[in-house]
PDB file of N, CA, C and O in Angstrom:
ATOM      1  N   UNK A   1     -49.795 241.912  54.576  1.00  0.00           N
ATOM      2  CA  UNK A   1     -49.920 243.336  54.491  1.00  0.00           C
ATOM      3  C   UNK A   1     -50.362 243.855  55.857  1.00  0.00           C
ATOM      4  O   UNK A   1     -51.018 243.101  56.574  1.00  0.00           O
ATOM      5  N   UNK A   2     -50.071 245.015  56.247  1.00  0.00           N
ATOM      6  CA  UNK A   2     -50.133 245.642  57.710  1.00  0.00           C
ATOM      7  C   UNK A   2     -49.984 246.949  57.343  1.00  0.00           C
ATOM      8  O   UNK A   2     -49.133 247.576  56.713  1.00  0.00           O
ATOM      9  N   UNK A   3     -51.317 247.287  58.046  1.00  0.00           N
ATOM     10  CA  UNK A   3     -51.791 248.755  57.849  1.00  0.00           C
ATOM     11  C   UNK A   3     -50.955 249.598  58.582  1.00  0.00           C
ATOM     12  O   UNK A   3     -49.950 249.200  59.171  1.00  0.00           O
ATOM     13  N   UNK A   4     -51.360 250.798  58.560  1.00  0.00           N
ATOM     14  CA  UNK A   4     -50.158 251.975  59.325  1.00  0.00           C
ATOM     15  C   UNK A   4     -51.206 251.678  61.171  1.00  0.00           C
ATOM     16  O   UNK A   4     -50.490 251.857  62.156  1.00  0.00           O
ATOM     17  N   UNK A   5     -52.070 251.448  61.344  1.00  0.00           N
ATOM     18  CA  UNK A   5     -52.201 251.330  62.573  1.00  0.00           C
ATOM     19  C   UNK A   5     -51.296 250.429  63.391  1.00  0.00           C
ATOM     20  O   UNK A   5     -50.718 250.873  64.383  1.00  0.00           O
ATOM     21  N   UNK A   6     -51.094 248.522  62.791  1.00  0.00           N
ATOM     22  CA  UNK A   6     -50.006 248.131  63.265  1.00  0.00           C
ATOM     23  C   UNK A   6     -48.690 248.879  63.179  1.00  0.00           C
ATOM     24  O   UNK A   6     -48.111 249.003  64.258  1.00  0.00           O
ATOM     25  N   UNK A   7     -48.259 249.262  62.399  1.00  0.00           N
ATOM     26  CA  UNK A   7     -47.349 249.686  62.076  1.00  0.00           C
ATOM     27  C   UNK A   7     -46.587 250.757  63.233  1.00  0.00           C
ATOM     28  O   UNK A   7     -45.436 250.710  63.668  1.00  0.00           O
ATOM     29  N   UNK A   8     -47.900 251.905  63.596  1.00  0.00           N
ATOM     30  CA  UNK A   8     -48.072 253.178  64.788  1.00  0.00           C
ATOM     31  C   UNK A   8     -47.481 252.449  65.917  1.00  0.00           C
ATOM     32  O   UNK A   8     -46.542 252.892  66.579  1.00  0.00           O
ATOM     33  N   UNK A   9     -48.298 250.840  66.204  1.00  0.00           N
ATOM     34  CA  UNK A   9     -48.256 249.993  67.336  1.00  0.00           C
ATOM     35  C   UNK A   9     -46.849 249.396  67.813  1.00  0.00           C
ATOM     36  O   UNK A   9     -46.542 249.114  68.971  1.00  0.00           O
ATOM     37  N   UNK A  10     -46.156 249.282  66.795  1.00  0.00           N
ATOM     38  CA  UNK A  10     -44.950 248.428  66.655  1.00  0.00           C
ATOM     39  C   UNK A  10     -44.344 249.502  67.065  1.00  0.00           C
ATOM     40  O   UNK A  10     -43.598 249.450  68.044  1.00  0.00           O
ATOM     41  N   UNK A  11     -44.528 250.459  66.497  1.00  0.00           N
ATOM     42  CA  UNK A  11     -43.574 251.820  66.914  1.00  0.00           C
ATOM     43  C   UNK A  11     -43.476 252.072  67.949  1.00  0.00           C
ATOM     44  O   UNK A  11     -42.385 252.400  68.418  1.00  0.00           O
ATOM     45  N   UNK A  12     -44.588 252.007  68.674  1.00  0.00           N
ATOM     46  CA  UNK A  12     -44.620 253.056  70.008  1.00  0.00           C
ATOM     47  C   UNK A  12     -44.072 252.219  70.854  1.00  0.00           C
ATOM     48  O   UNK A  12     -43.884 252.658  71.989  1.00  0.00           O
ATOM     49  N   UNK A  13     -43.586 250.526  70.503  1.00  0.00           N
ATOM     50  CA  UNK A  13     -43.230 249.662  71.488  1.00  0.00           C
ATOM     51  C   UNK A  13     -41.841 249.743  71.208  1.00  0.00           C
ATOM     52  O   UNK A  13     -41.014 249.390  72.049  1.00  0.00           O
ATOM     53  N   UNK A  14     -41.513 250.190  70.066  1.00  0.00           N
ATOM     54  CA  UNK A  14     -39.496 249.778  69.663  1.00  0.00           C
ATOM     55  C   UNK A  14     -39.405 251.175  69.706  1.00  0.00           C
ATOM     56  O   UNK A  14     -39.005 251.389  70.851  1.00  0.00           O
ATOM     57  N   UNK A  15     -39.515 252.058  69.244  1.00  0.00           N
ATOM     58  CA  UNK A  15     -39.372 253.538  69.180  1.00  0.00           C
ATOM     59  C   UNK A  15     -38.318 254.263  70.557  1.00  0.00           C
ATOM     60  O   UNK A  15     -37.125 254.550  70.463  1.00  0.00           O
ATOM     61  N   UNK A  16     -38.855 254.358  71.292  1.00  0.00           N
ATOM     62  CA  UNK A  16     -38.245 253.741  72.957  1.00  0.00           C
ATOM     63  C   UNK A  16     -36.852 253.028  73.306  1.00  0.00           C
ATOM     64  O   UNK A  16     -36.031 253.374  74.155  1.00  0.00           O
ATOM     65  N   UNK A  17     -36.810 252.049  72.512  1.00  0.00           N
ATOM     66  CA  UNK A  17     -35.502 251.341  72.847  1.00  0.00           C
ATOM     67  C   UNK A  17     -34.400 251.497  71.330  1.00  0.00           C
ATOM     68  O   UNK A  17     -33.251 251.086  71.172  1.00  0.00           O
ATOM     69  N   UNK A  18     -35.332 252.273  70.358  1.00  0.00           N
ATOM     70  CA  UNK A  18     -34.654 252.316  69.298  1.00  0.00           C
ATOM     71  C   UNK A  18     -33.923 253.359  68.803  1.00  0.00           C
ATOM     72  O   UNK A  18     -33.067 253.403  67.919  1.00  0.00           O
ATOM     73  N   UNK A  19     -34.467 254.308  69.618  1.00  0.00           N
ATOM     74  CA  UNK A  19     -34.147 256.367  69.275  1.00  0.00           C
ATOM     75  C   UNK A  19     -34.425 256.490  70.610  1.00  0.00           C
ATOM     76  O   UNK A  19     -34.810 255.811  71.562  1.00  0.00           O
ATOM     77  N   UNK A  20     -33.941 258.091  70.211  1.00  0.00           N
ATOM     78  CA  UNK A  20     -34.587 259.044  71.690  1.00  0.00           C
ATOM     79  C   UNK A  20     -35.854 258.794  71.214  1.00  0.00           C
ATOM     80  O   UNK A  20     -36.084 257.664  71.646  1.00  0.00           O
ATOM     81  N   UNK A  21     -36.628 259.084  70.712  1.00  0.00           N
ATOM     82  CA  UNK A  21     -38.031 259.303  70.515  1.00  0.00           C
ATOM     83  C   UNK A  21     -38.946 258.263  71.746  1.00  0.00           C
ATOM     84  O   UNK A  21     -38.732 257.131  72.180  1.00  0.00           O
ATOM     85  N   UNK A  22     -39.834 259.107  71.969  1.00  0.00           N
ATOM     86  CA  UNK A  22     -40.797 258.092  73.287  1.00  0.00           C
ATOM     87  C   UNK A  22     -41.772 257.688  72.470  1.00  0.00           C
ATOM     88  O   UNK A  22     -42.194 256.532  72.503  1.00  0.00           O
ATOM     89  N   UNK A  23     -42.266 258.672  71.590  1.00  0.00           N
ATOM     90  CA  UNK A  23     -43.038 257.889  70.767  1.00  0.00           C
ATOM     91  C   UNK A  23     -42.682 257.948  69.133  1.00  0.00           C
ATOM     92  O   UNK A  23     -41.635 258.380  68.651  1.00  0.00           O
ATOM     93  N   UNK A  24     -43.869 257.382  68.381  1.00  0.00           N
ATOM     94  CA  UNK A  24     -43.505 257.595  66.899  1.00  0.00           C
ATOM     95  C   UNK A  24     -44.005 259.235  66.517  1.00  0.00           C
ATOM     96  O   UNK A  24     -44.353 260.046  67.374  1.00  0.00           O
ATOM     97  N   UNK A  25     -43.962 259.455  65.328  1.00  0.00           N
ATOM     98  CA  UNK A  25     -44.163 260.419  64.777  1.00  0.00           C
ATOM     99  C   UNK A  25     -44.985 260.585  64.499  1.00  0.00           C
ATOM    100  O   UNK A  25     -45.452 259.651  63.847  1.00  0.00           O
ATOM    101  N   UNK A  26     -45.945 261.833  64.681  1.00  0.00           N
ATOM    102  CA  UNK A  26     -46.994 262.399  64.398  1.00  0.00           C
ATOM    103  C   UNK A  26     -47.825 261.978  63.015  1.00  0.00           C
ATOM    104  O   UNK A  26     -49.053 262.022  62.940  1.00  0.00           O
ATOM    105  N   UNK A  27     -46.896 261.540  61.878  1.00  0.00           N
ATOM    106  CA  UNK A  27     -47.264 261.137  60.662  1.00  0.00           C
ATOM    107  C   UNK A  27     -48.716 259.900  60.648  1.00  0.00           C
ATOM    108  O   UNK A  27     -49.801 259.858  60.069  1.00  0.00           O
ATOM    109  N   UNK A  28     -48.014 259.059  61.583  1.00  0.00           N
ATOM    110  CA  UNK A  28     -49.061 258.207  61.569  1.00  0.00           C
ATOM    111  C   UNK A  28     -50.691 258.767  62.360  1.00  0.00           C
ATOM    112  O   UNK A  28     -51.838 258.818  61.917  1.00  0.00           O
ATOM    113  N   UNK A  29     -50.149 259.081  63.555  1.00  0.00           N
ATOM    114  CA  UNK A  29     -51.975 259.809  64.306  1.00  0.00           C
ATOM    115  C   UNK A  29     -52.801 260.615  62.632  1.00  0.00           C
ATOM    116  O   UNK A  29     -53.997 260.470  62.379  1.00  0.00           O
ATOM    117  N   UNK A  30     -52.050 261.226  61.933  1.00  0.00           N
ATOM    118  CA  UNK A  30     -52.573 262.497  61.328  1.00  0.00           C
ATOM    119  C   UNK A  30     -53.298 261.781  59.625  1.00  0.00           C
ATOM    120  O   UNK A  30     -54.325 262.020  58.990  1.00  0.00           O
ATOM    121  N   UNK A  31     -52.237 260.938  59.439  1.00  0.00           N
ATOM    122  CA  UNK A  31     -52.843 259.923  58.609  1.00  0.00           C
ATOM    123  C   UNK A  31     -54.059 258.893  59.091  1.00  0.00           C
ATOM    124  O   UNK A  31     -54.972 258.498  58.366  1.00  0.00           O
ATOM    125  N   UNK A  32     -53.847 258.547  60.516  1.00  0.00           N
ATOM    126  CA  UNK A  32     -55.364 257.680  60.940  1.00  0.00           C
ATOM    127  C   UNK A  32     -56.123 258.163  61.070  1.00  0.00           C
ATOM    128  O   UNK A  32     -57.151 257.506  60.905  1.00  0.00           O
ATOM    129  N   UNK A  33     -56.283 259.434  61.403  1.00  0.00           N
ATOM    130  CA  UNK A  33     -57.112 260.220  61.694  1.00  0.00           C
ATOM    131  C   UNK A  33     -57.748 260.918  60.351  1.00  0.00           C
ATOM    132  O   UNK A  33     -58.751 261.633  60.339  1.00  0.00           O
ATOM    133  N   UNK A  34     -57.279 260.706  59.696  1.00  0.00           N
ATOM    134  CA  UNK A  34     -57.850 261.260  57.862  1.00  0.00           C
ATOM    135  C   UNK A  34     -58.208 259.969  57.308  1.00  0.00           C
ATOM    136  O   UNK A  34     -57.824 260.004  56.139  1.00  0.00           O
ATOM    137  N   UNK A  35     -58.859 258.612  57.598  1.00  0.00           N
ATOM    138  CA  UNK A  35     -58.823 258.000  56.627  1.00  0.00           C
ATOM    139  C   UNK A  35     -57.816 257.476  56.282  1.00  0.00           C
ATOM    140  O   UNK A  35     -57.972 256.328  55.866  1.00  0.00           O
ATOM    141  N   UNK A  36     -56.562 257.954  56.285  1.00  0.00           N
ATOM    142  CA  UNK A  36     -55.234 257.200  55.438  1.00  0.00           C
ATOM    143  C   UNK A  36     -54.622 256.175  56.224  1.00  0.00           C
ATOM    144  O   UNK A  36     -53.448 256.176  56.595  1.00  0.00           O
ATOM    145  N   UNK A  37     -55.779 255.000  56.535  1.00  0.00           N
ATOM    146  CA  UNK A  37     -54.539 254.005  57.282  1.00  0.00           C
ATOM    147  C   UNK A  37     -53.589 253.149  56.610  1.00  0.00           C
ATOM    148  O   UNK A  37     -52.668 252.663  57.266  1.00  0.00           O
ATOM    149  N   UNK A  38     -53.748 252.828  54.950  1.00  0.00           N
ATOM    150  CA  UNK A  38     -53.118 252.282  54.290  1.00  0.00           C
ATOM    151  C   UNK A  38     -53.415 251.588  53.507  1.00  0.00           C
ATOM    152  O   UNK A  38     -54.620 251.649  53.260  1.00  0.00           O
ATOM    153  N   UNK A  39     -52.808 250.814  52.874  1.00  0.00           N
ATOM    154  CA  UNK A  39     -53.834 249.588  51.602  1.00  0.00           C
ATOM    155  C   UNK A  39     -55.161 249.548  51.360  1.00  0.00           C
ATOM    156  O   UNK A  39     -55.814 249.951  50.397  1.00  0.00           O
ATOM    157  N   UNK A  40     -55.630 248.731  52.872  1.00  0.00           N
ATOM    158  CA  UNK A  40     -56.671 248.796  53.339  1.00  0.00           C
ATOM    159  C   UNK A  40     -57.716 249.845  52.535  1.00  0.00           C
ATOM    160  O   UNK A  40     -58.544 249.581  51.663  1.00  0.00           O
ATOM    161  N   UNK A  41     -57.326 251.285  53.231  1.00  0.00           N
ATOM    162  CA  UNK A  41     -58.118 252.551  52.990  1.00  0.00           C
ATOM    163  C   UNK A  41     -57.977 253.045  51.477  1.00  0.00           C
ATOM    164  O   UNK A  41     -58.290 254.184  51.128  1.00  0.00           O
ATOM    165  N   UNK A  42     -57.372 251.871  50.444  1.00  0.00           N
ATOM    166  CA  UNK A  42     -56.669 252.485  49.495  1.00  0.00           C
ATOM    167  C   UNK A  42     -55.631 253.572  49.479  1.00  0.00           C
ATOM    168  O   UNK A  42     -54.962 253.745  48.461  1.00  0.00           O
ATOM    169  N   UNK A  43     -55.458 254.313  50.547  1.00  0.00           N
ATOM    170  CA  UNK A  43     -54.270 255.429  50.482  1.00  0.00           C
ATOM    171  C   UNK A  43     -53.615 255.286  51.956  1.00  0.00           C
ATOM    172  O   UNK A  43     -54.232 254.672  52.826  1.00  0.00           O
ATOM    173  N   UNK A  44     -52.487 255.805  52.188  1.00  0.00           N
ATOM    174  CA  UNK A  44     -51.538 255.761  53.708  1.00  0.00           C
ATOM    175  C   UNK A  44     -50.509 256.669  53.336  1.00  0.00           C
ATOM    176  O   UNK A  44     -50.755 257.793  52.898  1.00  0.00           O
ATOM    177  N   UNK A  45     -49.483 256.263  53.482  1.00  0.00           N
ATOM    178  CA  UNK A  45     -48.283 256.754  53.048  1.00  0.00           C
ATOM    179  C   UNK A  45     -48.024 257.401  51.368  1.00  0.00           C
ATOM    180  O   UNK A  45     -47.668 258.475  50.883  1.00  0.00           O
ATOM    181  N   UNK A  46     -48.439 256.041  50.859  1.00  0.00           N
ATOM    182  CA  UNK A  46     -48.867 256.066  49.416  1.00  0.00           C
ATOM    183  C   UNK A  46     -50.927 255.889  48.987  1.00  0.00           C
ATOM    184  O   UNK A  46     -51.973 255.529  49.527  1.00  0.00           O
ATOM    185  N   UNK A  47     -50.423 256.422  47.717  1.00  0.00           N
ATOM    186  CA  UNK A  47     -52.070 256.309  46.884  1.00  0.00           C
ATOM    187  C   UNK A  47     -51.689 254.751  46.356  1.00  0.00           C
ATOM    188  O   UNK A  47     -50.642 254.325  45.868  1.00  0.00           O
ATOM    189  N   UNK A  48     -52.891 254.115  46.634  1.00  0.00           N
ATOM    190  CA  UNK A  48     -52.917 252.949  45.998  1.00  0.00           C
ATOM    191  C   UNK A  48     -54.032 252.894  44.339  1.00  0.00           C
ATOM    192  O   UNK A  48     -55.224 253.198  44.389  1.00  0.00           O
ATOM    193  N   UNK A  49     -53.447 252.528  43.223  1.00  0.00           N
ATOM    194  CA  UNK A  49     -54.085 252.713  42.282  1.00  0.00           C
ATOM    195  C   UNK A  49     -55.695 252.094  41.955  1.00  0.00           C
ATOM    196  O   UNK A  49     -56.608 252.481  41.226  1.00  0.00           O
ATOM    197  N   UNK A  50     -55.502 250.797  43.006  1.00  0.00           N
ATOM    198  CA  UNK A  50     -57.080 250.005  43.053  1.00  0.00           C
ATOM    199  C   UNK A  50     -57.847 250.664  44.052  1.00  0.00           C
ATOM    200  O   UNK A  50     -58.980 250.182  44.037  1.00  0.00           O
ATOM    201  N   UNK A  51     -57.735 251.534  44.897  1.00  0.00           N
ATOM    202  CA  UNK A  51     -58.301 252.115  46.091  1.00  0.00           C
ATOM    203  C   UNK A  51     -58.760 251.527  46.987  1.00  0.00           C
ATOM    204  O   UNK A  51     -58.064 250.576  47.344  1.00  0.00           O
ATOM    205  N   UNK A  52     -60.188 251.766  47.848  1.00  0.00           N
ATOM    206  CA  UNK A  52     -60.294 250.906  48.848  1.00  0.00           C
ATOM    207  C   UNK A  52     -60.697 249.729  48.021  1.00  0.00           C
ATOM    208  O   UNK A  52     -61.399 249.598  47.018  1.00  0.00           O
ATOM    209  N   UNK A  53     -59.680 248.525  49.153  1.00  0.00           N
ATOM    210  CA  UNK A  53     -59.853 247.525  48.682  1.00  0.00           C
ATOM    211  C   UNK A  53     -58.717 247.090  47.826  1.00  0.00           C
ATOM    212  O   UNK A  53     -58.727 246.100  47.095  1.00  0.00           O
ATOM    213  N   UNK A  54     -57.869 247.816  47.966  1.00  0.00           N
ATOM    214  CA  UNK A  54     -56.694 247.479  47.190  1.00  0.00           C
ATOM    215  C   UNK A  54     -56.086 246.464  47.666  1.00  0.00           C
ATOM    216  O   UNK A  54     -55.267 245.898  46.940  1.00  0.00           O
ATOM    217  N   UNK A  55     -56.388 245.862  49.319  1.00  0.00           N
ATOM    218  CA  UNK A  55     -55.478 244.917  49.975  1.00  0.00           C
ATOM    219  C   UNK A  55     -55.286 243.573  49.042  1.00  0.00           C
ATOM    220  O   UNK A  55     -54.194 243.083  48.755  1.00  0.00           O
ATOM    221  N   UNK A  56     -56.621 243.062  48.612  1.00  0.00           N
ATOM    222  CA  UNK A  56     -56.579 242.272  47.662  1.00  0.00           C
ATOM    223  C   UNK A  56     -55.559 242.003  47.115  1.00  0.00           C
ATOM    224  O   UNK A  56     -54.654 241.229  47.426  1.00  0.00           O
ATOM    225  N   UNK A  57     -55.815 243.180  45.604  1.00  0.00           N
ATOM    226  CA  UNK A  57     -55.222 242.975  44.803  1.00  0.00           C
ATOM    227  C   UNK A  57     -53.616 242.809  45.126  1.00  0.00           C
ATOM    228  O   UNK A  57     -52.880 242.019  44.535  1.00  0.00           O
ATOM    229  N   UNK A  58     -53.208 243.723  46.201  1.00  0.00           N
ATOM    230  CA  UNK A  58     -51.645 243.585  46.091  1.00  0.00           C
ATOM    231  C   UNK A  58     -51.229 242.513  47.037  1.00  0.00           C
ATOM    232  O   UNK A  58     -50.024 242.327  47.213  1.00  0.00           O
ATOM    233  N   UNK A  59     -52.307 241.633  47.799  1.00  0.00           N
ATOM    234  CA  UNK A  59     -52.144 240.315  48.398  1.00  0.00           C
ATOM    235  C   UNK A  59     -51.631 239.505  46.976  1.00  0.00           C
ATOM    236  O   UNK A  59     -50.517 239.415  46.461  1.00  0.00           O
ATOM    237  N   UNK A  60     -52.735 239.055  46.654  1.00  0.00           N
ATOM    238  CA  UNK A  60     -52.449 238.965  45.082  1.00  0.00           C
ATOM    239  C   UNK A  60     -51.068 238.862  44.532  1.00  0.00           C
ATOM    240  O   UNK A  60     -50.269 237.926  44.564  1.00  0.00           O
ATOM    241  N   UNK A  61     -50.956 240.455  43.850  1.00  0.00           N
ATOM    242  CA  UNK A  61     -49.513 240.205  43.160  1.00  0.00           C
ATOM    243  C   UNK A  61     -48.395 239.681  44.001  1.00  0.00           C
ATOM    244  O   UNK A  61     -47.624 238.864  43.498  1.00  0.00           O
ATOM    245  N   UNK A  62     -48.209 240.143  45.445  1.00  0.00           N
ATOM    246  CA  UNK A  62     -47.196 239.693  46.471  1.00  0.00           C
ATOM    247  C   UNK A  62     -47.137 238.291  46.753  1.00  0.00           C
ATOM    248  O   UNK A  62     -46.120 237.857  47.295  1.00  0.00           O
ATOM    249  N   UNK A  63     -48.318 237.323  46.390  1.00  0.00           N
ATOM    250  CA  UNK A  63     -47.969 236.128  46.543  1.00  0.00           C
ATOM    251  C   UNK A  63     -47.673 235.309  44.827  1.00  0.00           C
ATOM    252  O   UNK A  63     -47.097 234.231  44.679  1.00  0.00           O
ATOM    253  N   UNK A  64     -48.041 235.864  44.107  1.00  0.00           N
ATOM    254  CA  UNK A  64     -47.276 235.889  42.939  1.00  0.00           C
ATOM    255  C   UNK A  64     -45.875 235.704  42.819  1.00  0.00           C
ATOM    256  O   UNK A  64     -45.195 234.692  42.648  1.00  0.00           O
ATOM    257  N   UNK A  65     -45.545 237.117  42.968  1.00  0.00           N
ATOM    258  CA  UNK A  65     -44.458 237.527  43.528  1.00  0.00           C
ATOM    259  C   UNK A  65     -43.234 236.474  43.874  1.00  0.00           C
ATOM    260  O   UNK A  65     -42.123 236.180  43.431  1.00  0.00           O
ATOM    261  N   UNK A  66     -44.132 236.086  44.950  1.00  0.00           N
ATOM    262  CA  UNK A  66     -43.067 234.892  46.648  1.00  0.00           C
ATOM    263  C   UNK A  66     -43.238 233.835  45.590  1.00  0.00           C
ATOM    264  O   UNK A  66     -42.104 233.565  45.194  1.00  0.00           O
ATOM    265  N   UNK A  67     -44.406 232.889  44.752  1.00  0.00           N
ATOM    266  CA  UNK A  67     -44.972 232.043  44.160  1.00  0.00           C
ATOM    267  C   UNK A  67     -43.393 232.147  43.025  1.00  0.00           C
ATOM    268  O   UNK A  67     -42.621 231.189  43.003  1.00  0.00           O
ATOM    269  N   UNK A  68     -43.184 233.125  42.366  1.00  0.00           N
ATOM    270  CA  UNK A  68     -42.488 233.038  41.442  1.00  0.00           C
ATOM    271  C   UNK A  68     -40.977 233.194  41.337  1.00  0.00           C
ATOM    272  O   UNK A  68     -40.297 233.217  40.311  1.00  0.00           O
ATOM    273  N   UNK A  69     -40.511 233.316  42.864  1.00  0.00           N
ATOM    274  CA  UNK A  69     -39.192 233.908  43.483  1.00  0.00           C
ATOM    275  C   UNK A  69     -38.943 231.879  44.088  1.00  0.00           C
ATOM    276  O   UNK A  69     -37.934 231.178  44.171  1.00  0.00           O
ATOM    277  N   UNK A  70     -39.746 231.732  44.243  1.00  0.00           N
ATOM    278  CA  UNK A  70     -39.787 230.260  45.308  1.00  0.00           C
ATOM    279  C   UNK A  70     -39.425 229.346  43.543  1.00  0.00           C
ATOM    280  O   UNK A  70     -38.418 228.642  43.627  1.00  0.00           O
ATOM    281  N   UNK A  71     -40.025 229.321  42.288  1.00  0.00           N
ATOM    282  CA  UNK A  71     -39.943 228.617  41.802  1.00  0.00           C
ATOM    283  C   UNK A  71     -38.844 228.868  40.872  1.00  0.00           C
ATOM    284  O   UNK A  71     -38.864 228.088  39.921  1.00  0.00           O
ATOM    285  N   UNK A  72     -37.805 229.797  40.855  1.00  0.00           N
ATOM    286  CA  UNK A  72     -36.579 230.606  40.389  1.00  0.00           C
ATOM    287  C   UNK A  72     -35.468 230.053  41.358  1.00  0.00           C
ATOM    288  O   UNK A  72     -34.286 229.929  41.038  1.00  0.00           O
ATOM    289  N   UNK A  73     -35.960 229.764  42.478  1.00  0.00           N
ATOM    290  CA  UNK A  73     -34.828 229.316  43.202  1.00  0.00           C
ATOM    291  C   UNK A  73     -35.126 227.805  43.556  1.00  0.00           C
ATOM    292  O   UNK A  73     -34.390 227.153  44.296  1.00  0.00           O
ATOM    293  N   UNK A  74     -35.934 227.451  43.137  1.00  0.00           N
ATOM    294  CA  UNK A  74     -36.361 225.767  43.430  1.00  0.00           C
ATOM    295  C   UNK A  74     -36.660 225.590  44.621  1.00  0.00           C
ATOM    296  O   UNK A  74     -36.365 224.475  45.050  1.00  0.00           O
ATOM    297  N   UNK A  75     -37.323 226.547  45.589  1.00  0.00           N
ATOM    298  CA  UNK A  75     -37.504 226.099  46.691  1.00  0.00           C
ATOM    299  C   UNK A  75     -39.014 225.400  46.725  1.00  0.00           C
ATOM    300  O   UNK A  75     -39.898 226.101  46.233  1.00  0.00           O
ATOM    301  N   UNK A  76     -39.355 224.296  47.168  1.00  0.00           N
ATOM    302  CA  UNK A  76     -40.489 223.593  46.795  1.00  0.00           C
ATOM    303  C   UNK A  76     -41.551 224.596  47.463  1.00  0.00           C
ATOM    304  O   UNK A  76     -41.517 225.334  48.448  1.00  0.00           O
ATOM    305  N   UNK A  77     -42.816 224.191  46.172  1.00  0.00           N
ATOM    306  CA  UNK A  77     -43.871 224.713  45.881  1.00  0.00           C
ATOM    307  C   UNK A  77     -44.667 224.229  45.377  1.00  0.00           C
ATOM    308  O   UNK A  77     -44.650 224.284  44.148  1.00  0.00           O
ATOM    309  N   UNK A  78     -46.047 223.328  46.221  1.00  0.00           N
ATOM    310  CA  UNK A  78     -46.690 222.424  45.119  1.00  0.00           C
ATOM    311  C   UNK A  78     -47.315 223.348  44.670  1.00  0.00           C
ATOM    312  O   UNK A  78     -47.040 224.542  44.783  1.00  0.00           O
ATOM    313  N   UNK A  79     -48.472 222.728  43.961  1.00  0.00           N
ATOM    314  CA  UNK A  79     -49.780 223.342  42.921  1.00  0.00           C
ATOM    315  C   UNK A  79     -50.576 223.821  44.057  1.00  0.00           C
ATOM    316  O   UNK A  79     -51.299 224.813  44.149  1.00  0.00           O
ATOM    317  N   UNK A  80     -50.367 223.162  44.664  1.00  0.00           N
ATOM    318  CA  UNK A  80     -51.596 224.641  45.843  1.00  0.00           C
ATOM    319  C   UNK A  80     -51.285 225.520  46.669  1.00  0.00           C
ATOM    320  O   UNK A  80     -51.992 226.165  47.444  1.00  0.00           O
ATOM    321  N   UNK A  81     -49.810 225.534  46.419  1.00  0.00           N
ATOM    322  CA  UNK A  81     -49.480 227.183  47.038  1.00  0.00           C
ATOM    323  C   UNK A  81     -49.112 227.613  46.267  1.00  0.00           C
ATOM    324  O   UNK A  81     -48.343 228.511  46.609  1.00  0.00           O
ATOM    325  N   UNK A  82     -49.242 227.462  44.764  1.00  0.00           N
ATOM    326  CA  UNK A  82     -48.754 228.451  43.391  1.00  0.00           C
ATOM    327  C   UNK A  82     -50.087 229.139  43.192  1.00  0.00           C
ATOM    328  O   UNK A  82     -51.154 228.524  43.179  1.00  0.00           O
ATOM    329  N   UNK A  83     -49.978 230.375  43.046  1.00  0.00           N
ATOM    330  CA  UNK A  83     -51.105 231.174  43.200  1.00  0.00           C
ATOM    331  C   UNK A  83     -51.713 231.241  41.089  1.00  0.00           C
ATOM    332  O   UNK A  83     -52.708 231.603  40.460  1.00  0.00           O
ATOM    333  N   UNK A  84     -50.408 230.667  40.801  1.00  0.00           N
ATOM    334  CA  UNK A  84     -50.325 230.813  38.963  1.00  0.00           C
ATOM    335  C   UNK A  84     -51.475 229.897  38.249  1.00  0.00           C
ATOM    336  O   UNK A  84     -52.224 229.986  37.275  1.00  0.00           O
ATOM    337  N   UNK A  85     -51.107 228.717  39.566  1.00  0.00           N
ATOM    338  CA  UNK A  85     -51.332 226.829  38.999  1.00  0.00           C
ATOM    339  C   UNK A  85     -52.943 227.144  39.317  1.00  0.00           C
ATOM    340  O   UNK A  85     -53.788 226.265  39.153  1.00  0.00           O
TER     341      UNK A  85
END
């Protein structure tokens, strides 16, 4: 998971070679600047329903997630990277 600050960061380096744009969009300064950096802050772009501290939980389901996509396609997965086991 990667907050909107990386996110600002990545931008302002591809943004440049990717668009006219020199930099990113105002969206992100106006959101860091309120608190809203993302997961993290419980809110960013989106409201997160666990709030701060939500990174957790949706670490969590996302390795679930990979945990249960990996064992659907048989790609090996012992018992200690199954987040289930």
């Amino acid at each position: 998971m990667a907050g909107l600050d990386l996110f600002e960061t990545i931008a302002a380096e591809l943004y440049p070679h990717l668009t006219g744009n020199e930099t990113p969009a105002n969206a992100f300064d106006e959101r860091l600047a309120a608190g809203r950096g993302g997961i993290r802050d419980g809110v960013g772009f989106y409201e997160h329903e666990e709030g701060p501290g939500a990174a957790e939980a949706a670490t969590d389901r996302r390795d679930e997630g990979l945990a249960a996509l990996r064992r659907a396609l048989g790609i090996g997965l012992t018992a200690e990277d199954d987040p289930i086991e």
